[in-house]
C-alpha positions in Angstrom: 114.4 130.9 119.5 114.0 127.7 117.5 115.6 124.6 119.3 117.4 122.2 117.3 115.1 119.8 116.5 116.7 116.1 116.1 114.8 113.5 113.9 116.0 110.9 111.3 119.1 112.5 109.6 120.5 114.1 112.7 119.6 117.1 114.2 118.3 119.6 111.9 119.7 123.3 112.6 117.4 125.7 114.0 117.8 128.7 111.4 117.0 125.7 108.6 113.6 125.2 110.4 113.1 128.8 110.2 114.0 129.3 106.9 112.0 126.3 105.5 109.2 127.9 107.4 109.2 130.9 105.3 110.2 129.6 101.9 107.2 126.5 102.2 104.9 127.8 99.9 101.8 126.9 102.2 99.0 127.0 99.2 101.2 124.2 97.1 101.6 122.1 99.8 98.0 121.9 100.9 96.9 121.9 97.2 98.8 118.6 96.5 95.9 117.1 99.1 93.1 119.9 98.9 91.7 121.2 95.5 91.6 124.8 96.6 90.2 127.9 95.5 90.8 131.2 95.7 88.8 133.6 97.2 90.2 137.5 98.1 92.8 137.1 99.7 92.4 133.2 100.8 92.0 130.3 99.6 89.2 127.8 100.4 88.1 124.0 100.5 86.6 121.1 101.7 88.5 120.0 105.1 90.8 117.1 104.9 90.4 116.1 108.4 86.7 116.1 108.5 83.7 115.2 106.6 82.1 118.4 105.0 80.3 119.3 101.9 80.1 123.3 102.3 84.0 124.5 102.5 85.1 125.5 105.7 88.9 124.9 105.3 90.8 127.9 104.6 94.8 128.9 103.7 96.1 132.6 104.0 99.6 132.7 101.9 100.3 136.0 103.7 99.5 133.9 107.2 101.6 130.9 106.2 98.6 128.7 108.1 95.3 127.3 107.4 92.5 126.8 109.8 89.2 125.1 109.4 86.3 126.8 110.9 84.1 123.4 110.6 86.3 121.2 113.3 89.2 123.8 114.6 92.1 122.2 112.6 94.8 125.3 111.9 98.3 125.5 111.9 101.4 126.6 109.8 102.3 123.8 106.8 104.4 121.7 109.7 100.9 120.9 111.2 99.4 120.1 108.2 102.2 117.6 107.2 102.2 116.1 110.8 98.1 115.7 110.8 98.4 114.3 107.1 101.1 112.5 107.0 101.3 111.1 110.4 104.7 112.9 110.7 106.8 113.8 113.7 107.2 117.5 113.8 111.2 116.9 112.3 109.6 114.8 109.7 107.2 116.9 108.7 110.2 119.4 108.6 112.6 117.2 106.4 109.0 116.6 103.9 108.5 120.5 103.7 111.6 121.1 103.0 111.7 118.6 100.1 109.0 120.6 98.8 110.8 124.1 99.1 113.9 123.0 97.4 115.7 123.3 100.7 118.5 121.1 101.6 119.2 119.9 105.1 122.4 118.6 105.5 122.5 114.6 107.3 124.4 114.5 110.9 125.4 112.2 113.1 122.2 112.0 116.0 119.8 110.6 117.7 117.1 109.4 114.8 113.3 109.6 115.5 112.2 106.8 113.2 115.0 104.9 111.5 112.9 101.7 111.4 110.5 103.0 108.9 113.9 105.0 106.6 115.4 101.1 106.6 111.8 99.3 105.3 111.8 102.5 102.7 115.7 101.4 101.3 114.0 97.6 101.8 111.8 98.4 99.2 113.4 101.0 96.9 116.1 98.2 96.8 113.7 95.3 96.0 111.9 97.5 93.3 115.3 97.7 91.6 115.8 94.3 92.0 112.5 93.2 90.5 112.8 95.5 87.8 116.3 94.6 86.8 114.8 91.0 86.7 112.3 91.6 84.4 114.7 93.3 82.1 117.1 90.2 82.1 117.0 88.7 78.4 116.4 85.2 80.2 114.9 85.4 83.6 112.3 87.5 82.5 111.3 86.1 79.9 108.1 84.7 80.8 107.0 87.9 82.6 107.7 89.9 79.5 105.4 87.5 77.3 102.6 87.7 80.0 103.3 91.8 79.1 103.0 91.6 75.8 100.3 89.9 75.7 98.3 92.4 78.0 99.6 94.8 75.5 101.5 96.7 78.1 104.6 98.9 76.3 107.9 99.6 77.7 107.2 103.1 78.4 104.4 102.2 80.7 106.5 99.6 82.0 109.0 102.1 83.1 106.5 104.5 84.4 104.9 102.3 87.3 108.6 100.2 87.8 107.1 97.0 86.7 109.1 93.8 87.8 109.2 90.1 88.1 110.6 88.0 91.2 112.4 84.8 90.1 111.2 81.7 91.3 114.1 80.9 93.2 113.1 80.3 97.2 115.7 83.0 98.5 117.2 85.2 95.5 116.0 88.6 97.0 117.3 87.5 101.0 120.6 86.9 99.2 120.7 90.2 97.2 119.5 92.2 100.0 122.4 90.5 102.5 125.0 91.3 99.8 124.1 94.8 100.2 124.0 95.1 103.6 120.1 94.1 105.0 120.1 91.7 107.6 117.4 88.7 106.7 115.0 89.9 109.9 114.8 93.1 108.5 113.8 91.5 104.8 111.2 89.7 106.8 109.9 92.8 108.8 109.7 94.6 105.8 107.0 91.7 104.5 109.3 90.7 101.6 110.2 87.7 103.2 108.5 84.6 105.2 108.9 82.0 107.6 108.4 78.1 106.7 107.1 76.0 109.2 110.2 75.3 109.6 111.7 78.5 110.6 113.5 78.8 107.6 113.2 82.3 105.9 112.1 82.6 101.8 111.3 85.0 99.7 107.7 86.0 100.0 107.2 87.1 96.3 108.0 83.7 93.9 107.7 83.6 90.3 105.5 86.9 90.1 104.8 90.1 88.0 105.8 92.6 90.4 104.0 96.3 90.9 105.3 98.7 93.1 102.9 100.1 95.3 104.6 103.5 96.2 102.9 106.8 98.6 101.9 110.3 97.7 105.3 111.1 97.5 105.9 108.6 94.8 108.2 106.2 97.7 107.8 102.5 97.4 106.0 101.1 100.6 105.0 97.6 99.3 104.4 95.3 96.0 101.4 93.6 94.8 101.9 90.4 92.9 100.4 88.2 90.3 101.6 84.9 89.9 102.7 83.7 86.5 101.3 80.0 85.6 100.0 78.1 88.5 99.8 78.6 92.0 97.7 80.5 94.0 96.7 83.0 95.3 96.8 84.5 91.6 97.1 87.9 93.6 99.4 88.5 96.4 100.3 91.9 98.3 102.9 92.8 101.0 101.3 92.0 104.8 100.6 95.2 106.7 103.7 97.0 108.0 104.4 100.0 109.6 104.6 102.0 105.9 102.1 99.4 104.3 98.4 99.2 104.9 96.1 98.6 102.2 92.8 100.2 103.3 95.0 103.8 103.1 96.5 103.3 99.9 95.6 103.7 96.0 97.4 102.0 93.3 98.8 104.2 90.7 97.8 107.6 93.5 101.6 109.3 92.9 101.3 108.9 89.2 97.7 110.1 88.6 97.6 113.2 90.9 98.8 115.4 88.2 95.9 113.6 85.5 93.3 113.9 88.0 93.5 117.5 89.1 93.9 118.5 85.1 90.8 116.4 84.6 88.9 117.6 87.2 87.6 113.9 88.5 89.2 110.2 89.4 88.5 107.1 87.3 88.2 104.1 89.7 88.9 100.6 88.1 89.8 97.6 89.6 92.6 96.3 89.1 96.5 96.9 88.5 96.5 96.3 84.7 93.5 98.2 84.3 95.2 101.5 85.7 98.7 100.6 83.4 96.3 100.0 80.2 94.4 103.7 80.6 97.5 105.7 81.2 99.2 104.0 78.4 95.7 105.0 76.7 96.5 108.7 77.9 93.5 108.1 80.6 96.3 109.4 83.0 93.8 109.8 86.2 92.8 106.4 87.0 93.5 104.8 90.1 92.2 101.5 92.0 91.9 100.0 94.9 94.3 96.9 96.3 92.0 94.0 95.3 89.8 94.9 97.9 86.8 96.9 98.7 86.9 100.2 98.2 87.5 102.0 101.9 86.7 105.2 103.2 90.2 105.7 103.2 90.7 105.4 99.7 87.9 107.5 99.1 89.5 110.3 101.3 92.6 109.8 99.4 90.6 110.6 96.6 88.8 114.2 97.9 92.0 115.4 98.8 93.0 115.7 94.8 89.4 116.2 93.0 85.7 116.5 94.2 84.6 114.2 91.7 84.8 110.8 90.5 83.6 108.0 88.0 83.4 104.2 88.9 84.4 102.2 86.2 84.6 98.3 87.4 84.3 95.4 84.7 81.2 94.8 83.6 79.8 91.4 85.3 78.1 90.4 88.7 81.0 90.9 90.9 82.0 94.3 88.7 78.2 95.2 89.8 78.4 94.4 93.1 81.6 96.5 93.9 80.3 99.7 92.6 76.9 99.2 94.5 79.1 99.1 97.6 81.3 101.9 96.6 78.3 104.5 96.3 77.8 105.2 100.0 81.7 105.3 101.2 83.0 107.5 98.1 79.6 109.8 98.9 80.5 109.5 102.7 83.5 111.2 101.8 81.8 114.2 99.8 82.7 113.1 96.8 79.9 113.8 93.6 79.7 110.2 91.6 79.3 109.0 88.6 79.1 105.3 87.2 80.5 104.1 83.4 78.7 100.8 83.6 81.2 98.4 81.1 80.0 96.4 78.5 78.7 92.8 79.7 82.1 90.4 80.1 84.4 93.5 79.3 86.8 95.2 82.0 88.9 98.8 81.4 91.7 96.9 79.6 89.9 95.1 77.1 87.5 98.0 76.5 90.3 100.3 75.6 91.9 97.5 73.6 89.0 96.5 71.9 87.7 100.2 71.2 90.2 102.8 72.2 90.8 105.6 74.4 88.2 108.0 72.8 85.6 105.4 73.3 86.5 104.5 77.0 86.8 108.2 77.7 83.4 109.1 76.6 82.1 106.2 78.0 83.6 107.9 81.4 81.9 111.5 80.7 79.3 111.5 78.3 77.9 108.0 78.5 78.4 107.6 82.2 75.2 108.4 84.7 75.0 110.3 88.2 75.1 108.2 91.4 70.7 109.0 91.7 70.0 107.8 87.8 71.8 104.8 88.8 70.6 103.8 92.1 67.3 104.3 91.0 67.1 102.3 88.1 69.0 99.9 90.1 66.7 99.6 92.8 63.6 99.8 90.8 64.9 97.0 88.6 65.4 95.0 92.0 62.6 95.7 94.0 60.3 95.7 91.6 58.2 98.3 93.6 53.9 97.6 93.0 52.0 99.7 95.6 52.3 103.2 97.0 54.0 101.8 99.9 57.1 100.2 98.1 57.3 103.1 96.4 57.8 105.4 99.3 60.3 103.1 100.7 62.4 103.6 97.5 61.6 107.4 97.8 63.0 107.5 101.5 66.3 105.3 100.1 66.7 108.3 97.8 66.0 111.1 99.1 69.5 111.1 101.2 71.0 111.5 97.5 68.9 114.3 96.5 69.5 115.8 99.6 73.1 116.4 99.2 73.2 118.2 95.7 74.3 121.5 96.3 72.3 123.1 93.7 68.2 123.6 94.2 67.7 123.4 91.0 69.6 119.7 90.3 67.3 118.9 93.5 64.3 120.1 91.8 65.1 118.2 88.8 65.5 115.0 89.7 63.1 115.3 92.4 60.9 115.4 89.0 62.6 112.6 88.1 62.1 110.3 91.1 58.6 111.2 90.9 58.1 110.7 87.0 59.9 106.8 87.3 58.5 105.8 90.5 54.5 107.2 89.9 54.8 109.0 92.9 53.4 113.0 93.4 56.0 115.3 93.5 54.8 116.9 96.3 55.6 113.9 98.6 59.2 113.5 97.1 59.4 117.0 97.8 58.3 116.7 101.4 60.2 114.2 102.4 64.0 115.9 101.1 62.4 119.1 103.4 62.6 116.6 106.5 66.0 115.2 105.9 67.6 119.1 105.0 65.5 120.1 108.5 67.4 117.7 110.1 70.6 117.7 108.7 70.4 121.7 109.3 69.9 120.7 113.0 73.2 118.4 113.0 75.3 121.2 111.0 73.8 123.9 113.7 75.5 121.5 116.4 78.7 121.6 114.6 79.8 124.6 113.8 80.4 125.8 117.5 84.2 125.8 116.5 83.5 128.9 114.4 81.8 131.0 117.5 82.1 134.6 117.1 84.3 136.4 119.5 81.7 138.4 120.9 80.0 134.9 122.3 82.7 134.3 124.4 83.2 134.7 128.2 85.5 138.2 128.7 88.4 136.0 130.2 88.6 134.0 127.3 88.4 136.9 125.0 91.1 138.4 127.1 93.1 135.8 127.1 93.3 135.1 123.6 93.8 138.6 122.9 97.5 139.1 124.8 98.4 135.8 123.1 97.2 136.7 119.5 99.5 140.6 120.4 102.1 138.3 122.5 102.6 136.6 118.8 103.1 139.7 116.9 105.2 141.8 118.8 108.4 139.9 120.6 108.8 142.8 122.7 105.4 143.3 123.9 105.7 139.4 124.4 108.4 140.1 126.8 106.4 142.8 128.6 103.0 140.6 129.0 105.0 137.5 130.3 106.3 139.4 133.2 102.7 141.3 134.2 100.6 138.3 133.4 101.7 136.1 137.1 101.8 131.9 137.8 98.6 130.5 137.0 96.9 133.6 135.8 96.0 131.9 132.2 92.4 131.2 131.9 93.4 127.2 130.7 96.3 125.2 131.2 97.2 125.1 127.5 97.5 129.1 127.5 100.0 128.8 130.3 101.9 126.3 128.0 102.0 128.6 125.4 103.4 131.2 127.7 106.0 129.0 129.2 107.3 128.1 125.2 107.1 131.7 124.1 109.1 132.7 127.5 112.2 130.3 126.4 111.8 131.3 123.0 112.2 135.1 123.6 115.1 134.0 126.7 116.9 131.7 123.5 116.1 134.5 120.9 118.4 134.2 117.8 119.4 137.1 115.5 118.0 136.9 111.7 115.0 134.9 113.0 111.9 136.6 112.5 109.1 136.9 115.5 105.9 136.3 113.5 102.8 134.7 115.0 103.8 131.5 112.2 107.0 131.8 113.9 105.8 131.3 117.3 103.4 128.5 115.8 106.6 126.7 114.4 108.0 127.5 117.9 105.4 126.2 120.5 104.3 123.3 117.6 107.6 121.9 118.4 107.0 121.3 121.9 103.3 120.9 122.0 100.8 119.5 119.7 97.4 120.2 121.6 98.7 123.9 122.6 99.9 124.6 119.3 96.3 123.8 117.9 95.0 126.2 120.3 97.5 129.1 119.2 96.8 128.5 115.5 93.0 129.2 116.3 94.0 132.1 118.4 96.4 133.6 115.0 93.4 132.5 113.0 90.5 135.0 114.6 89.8 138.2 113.6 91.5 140.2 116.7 90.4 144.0 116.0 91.7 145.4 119.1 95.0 147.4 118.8 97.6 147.0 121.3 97.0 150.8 123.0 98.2 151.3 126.1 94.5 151.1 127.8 93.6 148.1 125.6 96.9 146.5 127.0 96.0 147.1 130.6 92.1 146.9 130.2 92.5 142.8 129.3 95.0 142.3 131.6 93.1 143.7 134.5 90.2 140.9 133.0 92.8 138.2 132.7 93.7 138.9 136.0 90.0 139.1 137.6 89.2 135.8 136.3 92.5 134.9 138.6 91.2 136.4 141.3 87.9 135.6 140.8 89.0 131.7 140.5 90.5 131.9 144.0 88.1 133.8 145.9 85.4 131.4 145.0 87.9 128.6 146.2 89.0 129.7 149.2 84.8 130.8 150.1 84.3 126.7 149.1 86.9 125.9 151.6 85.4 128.4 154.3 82.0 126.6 154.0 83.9 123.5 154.2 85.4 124.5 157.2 82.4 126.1 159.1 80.7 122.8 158.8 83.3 120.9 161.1 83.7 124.2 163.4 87.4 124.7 162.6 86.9 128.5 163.3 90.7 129.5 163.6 91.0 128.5 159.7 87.7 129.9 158.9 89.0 132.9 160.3 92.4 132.8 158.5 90.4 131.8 155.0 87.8 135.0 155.4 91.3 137.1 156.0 92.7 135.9 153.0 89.2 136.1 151.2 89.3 140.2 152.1 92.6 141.3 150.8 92.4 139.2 147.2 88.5 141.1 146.9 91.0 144.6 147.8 93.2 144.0 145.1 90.2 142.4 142.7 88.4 145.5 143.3 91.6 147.6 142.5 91.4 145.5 139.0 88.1 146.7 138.2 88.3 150.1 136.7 91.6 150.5 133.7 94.1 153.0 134.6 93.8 154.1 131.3 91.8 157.4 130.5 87.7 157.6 131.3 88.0 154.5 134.2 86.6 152.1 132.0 85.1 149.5 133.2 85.7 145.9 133.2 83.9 142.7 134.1 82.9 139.0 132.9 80.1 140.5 131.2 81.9 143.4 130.0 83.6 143.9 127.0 87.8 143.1 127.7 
């Protein structure tokens, strides 16, 4: 049934795609990037591939597939990893696999992506390499001072890999050739450079080294900060094909754990500031790669918590950063909070100066929601005098009232908008209704994804009722493939799905379960866009049971829609044809017109007991 599936490794056996299909725990792997909870039977969350703030994502365990009602997203845990990850469906495979404890053995084949498993052994080498440096009793020396005088310990030093790069112009090339990497490869990789020369160095001189590494803890690039002069004082791998920074957190892979026991992500700024609050036991901070925080990041963030608390050093450009952070890490539904440092102080001389209790109650207790901040903020800016400039402010903050859940936080510092700003509560009130009216409006547009099945036209309903019993049953499968003729599927992607399931039950393998996951795995393979249509099809509530007059009553609707769709053709073509007085082809069209209305009308009642009636506007 399954097809071997090649990818990087070799070919991966098609009874070790089955079986990793079946032992993936499909709740722990989407928990790792969506918090979930647990509701009956299912579990629920906030949708990783769109923005939400009401949960429409949901995971069955007994399903092995998630769907999101919100945008249509579903699958089985190979589509998740591909949609993620950005996997090939072998990657995504190999990764859930990893996850299961399953081994796949490596073969000899055709690879899918062996440029990106060559930069990862690029950089897991160079991370040894730096790190082996800075343990060397004399070349890293210096870097170790620098270390101690940040007050960064050995243990932490081991946790995040820290290194140094000698100063030498082309000591990694060199190590890198001895073990086998040509020098193009160090250079495409973005560990090396080109002088104007053409001459190739080492891109990271003289430098602290920190590993940047994935979710999955892999190293993808290094940030550097030079020791003594030179410049830039920060310097970070150049984009590549596993690096870009605007996707990535520093210190993600070793937080996830902190954050989720937590329950929210501290955001700092810097590398030493993360290092200094996990050695501080502050284990769920995270920041950004000196850059401004992107909706990316923030993304990266919702997928582990649903709350976070901004903690940049406490001067202009500390003040600045958070202002701008507000609307993205919001934009991603996440709830904010803001630990506003001491003036002149960042998170690693706070915690040095005052300790880990201190920092972390300056994160909880001390810290303020995203509205008591903007609004002191923007009142202390604006200065607002008349009832004018303050309804301006009112209408910038209102959009933040508007998204708390609760009617009674909305309430409350509705109150408190109106008791800072001298304006009537009334008005504050008034204007949240508008923005909820019109957000409702927006939501309404959205949600056509989740239509119930009695909205849809009878063919459709047909349709994706033999599929959704074609997935259950492999023998009933076999049976509907052969009574359901060539181009008798409402949609093109239907008749994909048919074609896959048709080899799939012709290549059937014993000790391979048919299971509508199964099939997923099956057709997923093959085809992305049809497989997303399937997992919405597993994913509905399909009440029908497959009795023989249920069986016949939807194909007799499938097949009606058929005929339907080519009578109204070929009555198009007659008109066409009438027009430039072609009468021996009008005549041969109206022939062909009267026996396909015969055999619709034959279609029309079920063969099934009581002639039941079918129709597009009838039940199928």
């Amino acid at each position: 049934m399954f097809r071997q599936v090649f990818g990087v490794g070799g070919p991966i056996p098609p009874e070790i795609v089955a079986e990793v299909r079946e032992r993936a725990d499909i709740v722990e792997v989407i928990g790792a990037y969506v918090a979930l909870k647990k509701q009956g039977q299912q579990y629920v969350g906030l949708c990783p591939f769109h923005q939400e703030r009401t949960p429409s994502f949901t995971v069955s365990p007994q399903k092995q597939m998630f769907y999101c009602f919100g945008c249509g997203a579903g699958g089985n845990v190979f589509t998740f990893l591909m949609q993620k990850e950005n996997l090939s469906f072998p990657e995504a495979v190999r990764q859930a696999a990893e996850k299961a404890g399953i081994f796949i053995p490596e073969a000899d084949g055709p690879g899918e992506d062996p440029r990106k498993e060559k930069l990862l052994a690029i950089n897991e080498l160079a991370a040894k390499f730096y790190h082996q440096m800075l343990a060397d009793p004399l070349r890293g020396a210096e870097a170790r001072k620098y270390l101690a005088g940040r007050k960064v310990k050995l243990e932490a030093i081991k946790k995040f890999s820290l290194g140094y790069a000698p100063g030498g112009p082309e000591e990694f090339l060199a190590f890198a050739a001895r073990q086998g990497f040509s020098p193009g490869e160090v250079e495409e990789s973005g560990l090396a450079v080109r002088t104007a020369d053409g001459r190739r160095i080492d891109r990271f001189r003289q430098r602290l080294i920190f590993p940047i590494t994935d979710r999955r803890g892999r190293v993808i690039g290094f940030g550097g900060r030079v020791l003594g002069e030179g410049s830039p004082k920060y310097l970070n791998t150049p984009e590549t094909v596993l690096f870009q920074k605007r996707r990535l957190l520093y210190g993600l892979s070793q937080a996830a754990a902190g954050i989720r026991q937590a329950g929210y992500a501290a955001i700092v700024e810097g590398y030493v500031d993360v290092i200094a609050a996990h050695q501080y036991g502050i284990t769920w901070a995270v920041a950004s790669l000196g850059t401004a925080l992107t909706l990316e990041q923030a993304r990266l963030i919702r997928e582990v918590t649903s709350s976070v608390c901004i903690a940049y050093d406490g001067d202009r450009a500390g003040e600045a950063a958070t202002w701008r952070g507000l609307e993205i890490l919001q934009q991603a539904g996440l709830q904010v909070r803001i630990a506003e440092m001491p003036v002149g102080e960042d998170p690693d001389t706070f915690l040095q100066r005052y300790g880990s209790q201190e920092f972390q109650e300056l994160l909880e207790r001390k810290s303020r929601w995203l509205i008591d901040y903007k609004l002191e903020k923007l009142a202390a800016n604006q200065k607002p005098r008349g009832v004018n400039d303050k309804m301006k402010l009112v209408e910038t903050i209102i959009p933040d009232l508007a998204r708390l859940e609760h009617p009674g936080e909305r309430i409350e510092y509705a109150r408190v908008v109106s008791e800072r700003l001298g304006v009537s509560m009334a008005a504050v009130l008034a204007e949240m209704e508008y923005l909820q009216k019109q957000d409702k409006k927006v939501k309404t547009r959205d949600t056509k994804t989740g239509t119930a099945l009695q909205a849809l036209p009878a063919h459709e309903r047909a349709q994706g009722q033999l599929l959704a019993w074609m997935v259950q049953d492999r023998d009933l499968g076999r049976r509907l493939l052969k009574e359901v003729p060539a181009g008798a599927w409402a949609d093109p992607w239907a008749e994909r799905i048919a074609m896959i399931m048709a080899t799939a039950i012709g290549e059937g393998q014993p000790g391979i379960q048919w299971s509508p996951a199964t099939v997923l795995a099956v057709v997923q393979g093959e085809d992305t866009e049809a497989a997303q249509r399937l997992a919405e099809i597993i994913w509905r509530p399909w009440l029908v049971p497959a009795t023989e007059e249920n069986i016949n009553a939807n194909l007799a609707c499938l097949k009606s829609f058929a005929l339907r769709q080519s009578i109204d053709t070929l009555k198009q073509a007659i008109r066409q044809a009438e027009e430039s007085n072609r009468e021996q082809e009008v005549s041969s069209l109206l022939a062909e017109v009267i026996e396909l209305e015969k055999k619709h009308r034959s279609l029309r009642f079920s063969p099934g007991k009581g002639g039941r009636e079918y129709s597009e506007t009838g039940n199928a």
